[in-house]
FIKOL-42830 format. One line per field, with one value per residue: residue number from 1; residue in three letters; x, y, z of N, C-alpha, C in turn. Coordinates in steps of 0.05 Angstrom, whole numbers, m for minus. Each point is the difference from the previous one (the first is absolute). Layout:
num = NUM|...
residuo = ALA|...
n.X = X|...
n.Y = Y|...
n.Z = Z|...
ca.X = X|...
ca.Y = Y|...
ca.Z = Z|...
c.X = X|...
c.Y = Y|...
c.Z = Z|...
! end
This chain:
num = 1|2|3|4|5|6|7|8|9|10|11|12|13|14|15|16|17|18|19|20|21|22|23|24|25|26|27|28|29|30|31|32|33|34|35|36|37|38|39|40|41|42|43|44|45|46|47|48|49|50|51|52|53|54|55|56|57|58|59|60|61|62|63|64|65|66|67|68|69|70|71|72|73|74|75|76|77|78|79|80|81|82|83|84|85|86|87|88|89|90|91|92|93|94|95|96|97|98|99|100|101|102|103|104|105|106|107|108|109|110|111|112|113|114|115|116|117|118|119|120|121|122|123|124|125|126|127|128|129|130|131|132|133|134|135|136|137|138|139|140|141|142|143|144|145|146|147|148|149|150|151|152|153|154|155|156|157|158|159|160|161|162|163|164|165|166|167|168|169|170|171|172|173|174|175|176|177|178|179|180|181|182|183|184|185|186|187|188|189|190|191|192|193|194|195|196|197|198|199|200|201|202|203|204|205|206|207|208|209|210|211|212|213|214|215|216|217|218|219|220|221|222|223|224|225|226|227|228|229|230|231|232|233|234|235|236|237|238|239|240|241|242|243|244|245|246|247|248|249|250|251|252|253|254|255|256|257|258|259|260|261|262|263|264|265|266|267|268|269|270|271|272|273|274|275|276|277|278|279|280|281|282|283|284|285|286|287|288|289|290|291|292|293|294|295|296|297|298|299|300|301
residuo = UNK|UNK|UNK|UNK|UNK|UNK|UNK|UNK|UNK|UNK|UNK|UNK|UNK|UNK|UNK|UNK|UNK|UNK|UNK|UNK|UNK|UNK|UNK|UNK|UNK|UNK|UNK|UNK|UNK|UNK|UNK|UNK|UNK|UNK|UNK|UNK|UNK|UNK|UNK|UNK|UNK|UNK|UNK|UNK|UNK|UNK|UNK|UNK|UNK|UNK|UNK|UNK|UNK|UNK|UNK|UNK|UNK|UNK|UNK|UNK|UNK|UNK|UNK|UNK|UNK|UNK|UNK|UNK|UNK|UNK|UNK|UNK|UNK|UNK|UNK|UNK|UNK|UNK|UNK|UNK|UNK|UNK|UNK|UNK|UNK|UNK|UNK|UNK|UNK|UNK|UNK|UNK|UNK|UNK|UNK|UNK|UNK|UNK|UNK|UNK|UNK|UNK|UNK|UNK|UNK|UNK|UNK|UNK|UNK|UNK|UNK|UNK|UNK|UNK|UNK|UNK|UNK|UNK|UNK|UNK|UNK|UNK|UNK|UNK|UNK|UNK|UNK|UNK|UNK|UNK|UNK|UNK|UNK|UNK|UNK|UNK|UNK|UNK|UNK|UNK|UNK|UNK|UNK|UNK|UNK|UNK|UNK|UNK|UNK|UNK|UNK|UNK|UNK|UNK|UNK|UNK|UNK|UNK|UNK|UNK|UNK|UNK|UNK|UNK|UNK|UNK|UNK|UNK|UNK|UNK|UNK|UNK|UNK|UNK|UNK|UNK|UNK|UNK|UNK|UNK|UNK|UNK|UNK|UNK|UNK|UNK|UNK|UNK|UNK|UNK|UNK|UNK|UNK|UNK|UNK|UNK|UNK|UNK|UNK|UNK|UNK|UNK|UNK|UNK|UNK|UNK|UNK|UNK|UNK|UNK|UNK|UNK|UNK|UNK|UNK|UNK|UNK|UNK|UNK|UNK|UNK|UNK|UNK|UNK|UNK|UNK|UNK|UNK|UNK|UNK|UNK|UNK|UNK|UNK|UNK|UNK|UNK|UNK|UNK|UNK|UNK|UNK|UNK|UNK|UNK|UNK|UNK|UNK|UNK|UNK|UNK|UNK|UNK|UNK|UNK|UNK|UNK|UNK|UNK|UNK|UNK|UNK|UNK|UNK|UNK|UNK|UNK|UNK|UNK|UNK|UNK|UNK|UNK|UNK|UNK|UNK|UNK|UNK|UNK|UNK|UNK|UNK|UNK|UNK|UNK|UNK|UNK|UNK|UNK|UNK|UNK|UNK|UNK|UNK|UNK|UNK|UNK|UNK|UNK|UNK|UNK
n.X = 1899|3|23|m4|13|m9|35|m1|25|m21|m14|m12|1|m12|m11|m2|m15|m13|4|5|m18|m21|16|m17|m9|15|m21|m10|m8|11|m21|m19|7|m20|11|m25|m2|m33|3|m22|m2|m23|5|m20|11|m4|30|m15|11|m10|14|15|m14|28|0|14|25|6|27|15|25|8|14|m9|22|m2|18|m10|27|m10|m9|m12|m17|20|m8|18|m21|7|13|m15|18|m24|3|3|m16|9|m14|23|11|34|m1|m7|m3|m23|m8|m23|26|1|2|m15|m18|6|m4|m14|13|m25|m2|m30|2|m24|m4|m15|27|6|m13|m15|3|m4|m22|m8|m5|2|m3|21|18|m8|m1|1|m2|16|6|m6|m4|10|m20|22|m23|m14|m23|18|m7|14|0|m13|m26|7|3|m3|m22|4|0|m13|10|m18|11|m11|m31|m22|m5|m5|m8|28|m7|17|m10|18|8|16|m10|m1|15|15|m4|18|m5|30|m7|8|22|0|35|3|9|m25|m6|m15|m27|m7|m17|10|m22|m10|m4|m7|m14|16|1|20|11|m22|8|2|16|5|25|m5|17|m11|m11|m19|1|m25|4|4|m13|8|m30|6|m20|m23|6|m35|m1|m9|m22|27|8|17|20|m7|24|m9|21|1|24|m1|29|m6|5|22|0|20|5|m21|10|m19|14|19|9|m27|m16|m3|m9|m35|4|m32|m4|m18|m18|m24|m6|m23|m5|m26|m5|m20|13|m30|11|m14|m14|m16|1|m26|21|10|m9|m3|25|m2|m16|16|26|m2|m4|37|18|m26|9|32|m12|m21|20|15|m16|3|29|4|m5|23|5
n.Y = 1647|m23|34|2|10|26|m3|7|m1|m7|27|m7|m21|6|26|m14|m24|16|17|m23|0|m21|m17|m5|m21|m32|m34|m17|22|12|16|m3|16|m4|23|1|7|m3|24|m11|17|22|12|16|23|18|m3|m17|m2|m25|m14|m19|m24|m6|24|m13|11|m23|m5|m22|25|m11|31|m17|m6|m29|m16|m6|21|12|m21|7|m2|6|24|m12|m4|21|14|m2|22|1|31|m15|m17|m13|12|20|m20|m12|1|m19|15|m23|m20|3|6|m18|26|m7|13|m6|m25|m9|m8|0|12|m7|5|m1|25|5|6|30|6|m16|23|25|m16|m1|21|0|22|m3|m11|2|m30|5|m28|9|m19|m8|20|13|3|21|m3|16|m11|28|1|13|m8|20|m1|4|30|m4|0|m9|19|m12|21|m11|9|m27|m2|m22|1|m26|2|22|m7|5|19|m19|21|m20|19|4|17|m18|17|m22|19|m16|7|27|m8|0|m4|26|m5|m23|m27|4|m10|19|m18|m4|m24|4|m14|m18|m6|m1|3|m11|17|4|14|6|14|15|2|9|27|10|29|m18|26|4|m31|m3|m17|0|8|m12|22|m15|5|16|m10|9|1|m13|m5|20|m8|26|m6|21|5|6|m1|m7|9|m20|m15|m7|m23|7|m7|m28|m12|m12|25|m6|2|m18|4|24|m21|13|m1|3|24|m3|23|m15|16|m14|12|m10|9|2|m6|14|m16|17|m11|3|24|13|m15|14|13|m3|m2|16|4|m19|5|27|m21|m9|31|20|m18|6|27|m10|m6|29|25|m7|m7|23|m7|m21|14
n.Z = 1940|m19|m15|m22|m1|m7|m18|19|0|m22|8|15|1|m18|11|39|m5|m15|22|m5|m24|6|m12|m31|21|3|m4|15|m9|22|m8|21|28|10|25|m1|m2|m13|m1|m6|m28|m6|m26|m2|1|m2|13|m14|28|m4|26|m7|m5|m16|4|15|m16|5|m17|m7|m9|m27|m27|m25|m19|2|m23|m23|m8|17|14|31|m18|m14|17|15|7|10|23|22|24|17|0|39|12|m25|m4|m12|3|3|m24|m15|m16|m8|m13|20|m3|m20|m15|m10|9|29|m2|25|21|9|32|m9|26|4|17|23|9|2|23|m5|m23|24|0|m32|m9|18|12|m21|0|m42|m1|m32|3|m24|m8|23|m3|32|m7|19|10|16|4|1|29|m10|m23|m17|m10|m33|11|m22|m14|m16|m25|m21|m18|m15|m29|m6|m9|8|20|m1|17|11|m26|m8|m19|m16|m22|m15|m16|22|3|20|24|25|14|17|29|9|17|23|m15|m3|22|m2|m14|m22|m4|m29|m4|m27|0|m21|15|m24|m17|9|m19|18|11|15|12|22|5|29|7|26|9|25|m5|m11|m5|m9|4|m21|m11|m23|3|m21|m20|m3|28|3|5|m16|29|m1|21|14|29|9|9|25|3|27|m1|26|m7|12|m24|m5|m1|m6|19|m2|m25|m1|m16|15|m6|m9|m17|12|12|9|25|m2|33|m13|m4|m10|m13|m14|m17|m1|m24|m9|m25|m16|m28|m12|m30|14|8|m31|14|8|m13|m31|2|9|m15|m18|8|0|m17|4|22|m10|m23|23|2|m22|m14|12|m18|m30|7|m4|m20|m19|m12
ca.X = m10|17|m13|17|5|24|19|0|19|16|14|28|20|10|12|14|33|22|22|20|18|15|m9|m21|7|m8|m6|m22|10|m20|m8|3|m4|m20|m25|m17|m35|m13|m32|m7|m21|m14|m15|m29|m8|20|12|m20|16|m2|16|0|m9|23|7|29|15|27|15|17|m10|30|m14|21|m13|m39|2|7|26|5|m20|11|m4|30|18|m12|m22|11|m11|m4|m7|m4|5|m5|m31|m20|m30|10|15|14|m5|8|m24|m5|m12|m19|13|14|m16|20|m13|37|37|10|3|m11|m10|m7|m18|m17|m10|m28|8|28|14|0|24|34|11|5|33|22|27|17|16|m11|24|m7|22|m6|19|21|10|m20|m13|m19|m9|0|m25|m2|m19|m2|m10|m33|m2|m4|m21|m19|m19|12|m22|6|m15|7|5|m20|m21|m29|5|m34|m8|16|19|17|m6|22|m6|15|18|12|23|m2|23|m14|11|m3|1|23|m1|29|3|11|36|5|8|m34|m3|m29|m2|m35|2|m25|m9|m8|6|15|37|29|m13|m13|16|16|11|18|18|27|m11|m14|m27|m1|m24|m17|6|m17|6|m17|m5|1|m23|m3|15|m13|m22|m35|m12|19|6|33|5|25|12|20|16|28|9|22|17|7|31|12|25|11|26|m3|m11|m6|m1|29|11|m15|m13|m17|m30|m6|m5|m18|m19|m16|m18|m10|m24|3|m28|m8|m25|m10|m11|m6|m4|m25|10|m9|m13|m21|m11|m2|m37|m13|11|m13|m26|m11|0|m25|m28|m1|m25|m28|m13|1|m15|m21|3|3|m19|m14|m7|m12|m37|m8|m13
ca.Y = m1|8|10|11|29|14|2|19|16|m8|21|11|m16|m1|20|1|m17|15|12|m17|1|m29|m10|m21|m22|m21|m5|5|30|14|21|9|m21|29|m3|20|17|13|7|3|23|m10|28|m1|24|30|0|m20|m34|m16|m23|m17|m16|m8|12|m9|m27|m3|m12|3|m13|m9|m4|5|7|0|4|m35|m18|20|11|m7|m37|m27|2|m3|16|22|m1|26|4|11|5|m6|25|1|m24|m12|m16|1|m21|m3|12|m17|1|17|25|10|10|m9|29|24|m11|9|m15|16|m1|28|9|31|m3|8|21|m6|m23|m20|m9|4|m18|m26|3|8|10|m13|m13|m23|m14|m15|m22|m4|m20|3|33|5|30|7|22|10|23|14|14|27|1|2|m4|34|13|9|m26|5|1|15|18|5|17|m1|m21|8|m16|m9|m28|m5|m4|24|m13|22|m5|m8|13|26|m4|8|13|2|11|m3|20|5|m15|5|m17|12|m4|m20|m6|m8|0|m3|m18|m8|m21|m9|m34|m10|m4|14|0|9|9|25|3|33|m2|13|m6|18|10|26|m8|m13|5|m18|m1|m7|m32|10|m29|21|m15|m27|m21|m14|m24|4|m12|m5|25|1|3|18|m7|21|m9|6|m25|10|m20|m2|m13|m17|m23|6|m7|m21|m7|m25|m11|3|28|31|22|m3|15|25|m4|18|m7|34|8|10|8|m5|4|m10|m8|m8|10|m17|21|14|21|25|4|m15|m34|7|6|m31|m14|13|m20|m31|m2|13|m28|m18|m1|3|m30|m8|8|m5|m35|m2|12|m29|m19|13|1|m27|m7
ca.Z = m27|m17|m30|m18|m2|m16|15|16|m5|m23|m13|23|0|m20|m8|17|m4|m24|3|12|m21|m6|m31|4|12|m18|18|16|10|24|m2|23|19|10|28|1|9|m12|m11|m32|m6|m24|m7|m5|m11|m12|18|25|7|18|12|m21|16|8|23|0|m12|6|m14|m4|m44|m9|m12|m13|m28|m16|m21|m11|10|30|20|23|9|4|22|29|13|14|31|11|16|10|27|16|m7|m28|m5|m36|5|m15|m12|m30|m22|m14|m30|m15|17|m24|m7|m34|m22|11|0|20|22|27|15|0|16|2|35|m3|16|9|22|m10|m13|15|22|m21|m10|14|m8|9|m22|m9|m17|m14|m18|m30|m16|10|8|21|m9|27|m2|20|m7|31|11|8|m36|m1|m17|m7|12|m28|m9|m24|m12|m26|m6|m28|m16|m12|10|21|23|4|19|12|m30|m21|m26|m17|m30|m2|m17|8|21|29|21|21|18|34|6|15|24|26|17|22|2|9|m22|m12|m24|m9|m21|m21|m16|m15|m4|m8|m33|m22|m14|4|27|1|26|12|23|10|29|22|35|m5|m20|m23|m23|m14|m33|m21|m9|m23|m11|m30|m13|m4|16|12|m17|2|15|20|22|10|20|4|25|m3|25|5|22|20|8|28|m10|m33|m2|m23|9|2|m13|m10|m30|m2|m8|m20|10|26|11|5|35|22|4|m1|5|m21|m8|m24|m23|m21|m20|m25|m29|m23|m24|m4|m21|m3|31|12|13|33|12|5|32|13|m11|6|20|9|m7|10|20|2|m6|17|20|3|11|30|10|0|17|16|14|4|m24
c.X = 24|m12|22|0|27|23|m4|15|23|22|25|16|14|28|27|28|2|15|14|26|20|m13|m27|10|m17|m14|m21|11|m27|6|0|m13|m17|m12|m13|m29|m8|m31|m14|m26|m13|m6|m24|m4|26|3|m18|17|m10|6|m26|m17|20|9|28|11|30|9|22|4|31|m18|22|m9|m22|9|12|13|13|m22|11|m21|17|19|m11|m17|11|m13|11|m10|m5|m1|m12|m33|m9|m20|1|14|14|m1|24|m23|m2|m9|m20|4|7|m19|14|m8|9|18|11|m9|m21|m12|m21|m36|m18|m13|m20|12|31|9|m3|23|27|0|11|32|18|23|30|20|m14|30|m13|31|m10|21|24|5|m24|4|m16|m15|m3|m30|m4|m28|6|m6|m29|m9|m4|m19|m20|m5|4|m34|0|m20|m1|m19|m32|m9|m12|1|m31|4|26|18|12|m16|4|m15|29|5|17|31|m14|22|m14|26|m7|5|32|m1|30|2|26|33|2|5|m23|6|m27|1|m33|8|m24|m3|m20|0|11|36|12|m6|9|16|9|19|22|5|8|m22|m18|m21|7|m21|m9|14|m29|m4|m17|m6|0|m28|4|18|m18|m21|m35|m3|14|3|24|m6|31|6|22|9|12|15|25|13|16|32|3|21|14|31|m4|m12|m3|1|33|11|m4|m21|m9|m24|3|m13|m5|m11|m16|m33|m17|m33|m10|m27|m4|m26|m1|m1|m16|m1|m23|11|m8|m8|m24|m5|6|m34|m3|8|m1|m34|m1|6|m22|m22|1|m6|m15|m7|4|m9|m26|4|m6|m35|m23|8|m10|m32|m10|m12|18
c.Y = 3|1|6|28|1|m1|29|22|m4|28|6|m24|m11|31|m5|m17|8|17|m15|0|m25|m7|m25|m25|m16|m15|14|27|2|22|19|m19|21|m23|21|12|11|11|5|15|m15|32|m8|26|17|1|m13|m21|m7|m18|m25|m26|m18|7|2|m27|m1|m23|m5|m25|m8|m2|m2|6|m4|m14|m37|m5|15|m5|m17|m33|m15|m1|m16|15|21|m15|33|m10|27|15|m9|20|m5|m26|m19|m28|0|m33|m3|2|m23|m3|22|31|15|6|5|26|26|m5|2|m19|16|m7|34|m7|19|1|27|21|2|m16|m23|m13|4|m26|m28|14|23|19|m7|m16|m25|m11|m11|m12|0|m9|m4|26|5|34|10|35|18|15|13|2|28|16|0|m2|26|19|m4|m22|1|1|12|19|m6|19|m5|m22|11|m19|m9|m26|m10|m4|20|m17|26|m13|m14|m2|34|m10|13|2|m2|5|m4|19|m7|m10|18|m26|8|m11|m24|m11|m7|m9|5|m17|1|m14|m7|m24|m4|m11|30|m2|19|6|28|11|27|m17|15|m1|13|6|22|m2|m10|8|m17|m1|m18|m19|14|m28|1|m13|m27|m18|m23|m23|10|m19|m8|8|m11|15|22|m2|13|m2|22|m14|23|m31|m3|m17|m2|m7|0|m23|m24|m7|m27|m5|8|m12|25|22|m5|3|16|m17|11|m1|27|m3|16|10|m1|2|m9|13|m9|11|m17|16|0|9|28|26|2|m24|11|3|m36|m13|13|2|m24|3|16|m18|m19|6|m2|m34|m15|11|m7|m34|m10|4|m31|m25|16|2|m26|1|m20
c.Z = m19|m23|m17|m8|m37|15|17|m5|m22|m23|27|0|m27|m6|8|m22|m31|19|7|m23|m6|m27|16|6|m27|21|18|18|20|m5|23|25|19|23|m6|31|m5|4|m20|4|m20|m8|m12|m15|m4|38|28|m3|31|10|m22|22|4|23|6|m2|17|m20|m2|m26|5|m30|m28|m33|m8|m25|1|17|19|12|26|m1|m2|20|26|16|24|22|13|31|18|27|16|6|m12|m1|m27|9|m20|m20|m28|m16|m11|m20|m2|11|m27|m23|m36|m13|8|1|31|20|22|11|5|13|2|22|m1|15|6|8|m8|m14|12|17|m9|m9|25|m7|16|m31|m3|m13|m18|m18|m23|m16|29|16|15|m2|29|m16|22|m1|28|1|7|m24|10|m31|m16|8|m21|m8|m32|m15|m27|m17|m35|m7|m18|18|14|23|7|15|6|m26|m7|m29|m22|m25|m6|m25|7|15|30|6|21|25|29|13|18|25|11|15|26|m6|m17|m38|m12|m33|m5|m27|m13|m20|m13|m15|m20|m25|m25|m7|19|34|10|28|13|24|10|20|12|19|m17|m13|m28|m21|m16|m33|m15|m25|m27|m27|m30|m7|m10|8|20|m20|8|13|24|24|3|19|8|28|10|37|16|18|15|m2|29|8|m24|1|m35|0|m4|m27|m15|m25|m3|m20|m23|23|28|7|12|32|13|14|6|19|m16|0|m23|m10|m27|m6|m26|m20|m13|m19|m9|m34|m1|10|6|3|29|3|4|25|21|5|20|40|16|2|18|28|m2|8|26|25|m6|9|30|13|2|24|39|3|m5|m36|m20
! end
């Protein structure tokens, strides 16, 4: 099954190649180059997360600016191969591989089970070619994915029928929880997707535990009625290629290949907070209306 997903690890690979400390590239700039594996959540309540019907994703992106006059559609389409084992075959990403509203080249799979997906993407060295430059990654198998399921806590709202529903004339603060990533190298990331000015973001890097940081939303940033989507990550990094870059001689991409865990829910703005009863209400209606629906074709009426 192929789906589209949020850039995955858009706060960690972005953080990664500012420490690079290269000036901005001109031209169709690659951004970053990501083998990934994934599991995706869904929160529903105040620290309720559940494995997502996505289930697991395996990908691999080549992703870049996004902008008139920087995006990767003018470039030659990337190719990529795969470790021996892999059910992925190694190909050239084609026209409908390319995705104009991320700005990114992918290949992104979803499987009904681990295994499933360990047996499509393989652990072992991916090569992806981008302008020319063969980018090896390495997604070990001896890398697991973060012990912790990432999950967020805000500061205001009512949680109904799996929704966060905020008054959006207030400010929010919404807080991920802490993760160990032991010896090894992590990132925790939050990104709040949708209709509003500028962008909204957390992100932090290294070993060890990674306490919970926090994305603060200012009043009237949400649009009455709207919903926005908060997307919060942690990724174990399992390589990174820093040494090979396709935008030579300016800046460098960011060449990964990680292991991720990743959550999503829902905001809708609400003006007010007595509008939580009302919605709360209607939904309460809409079971009742669908358990008698059921009770009716049950006796044939």
């Amino acid at each position: 099954m192929k789906i589209h997903l949020f850039k995955s690890a858009l706060v960690f690979l972005g953080l990664c190649a500012a420490a690079t400390g290269h000036a901005a590239a001109t031209g169709q700039t690659v951004d970053t180059v990501l083998v990934e594996k994934q599991q995706v959540f869904t929160q529903t309540d105040v620290g309720t997360v559940s494995q997502n019907e996505i289930g697991w994703v395996g990908s691999i992106r080549v992703e870049g600016k996004g902008t008139m006059s920087d995006n990767l559609a003018r470039i030659a389409a990337p190719s990529y191969t795969t470790p021996a084992g892999s059910g992925v075959s190694s190909a050239t990403f084609g026209p409908g591989d390319y995705d104009s509203m991320a700005d990114s080249w992918h290949l992104t799979n979803s499987y009904t089970s681990q295994a499933s997906l360990d047996a499509a993407f393989a652990s072992g060295i991916y090569t992806v070619t981008v302008k020319e430059i063969a980018l090896a990654l390495n997604l070990r198998g001896n890398f697991t994915y973060p012990g912790a399921t990432p999950f967020g806590t805000a500061s205001a709202g009512t949680w109904t029928d799996g929704v966060l529903y905020v008054d959006p004339t207030l400010a929010l603060t919404i807080t991920i929880n802490s993760v160990d990533f032991g010896s090894g190298n992590g990132h925790v990331g939050m990104n709040l997707h949708g209709n509003y000015s500028g962008s909204i973001n957390y992100g932090a890097f290294g070993p060890g535990v990674l306490s919970g940081g926090s994305i603060n939303i200012p009043a009237s940033t949400f649009v009455t009625g709207q919903s926005y989507t908060v997307e919060m990550q942690f990724n174990t990094l399992a390589d990174q290629n820093l040494g090979d870059n396709p935008n030579a001689p300016e800046t460098n991409s960011t060449n990964a290949a990680v292991y991720t865990k990743l959550t999503t829910f829902t905001i809708t703005a609400i003006p007010e907070p007595a509008a939580y009863a009302a919605f709360a209400g209607i939904a309460a209606l809409a079971g009742v209306l669908r358990v008698r629906g059921r009770q009716r074709a049950v006796r044939g009426v």
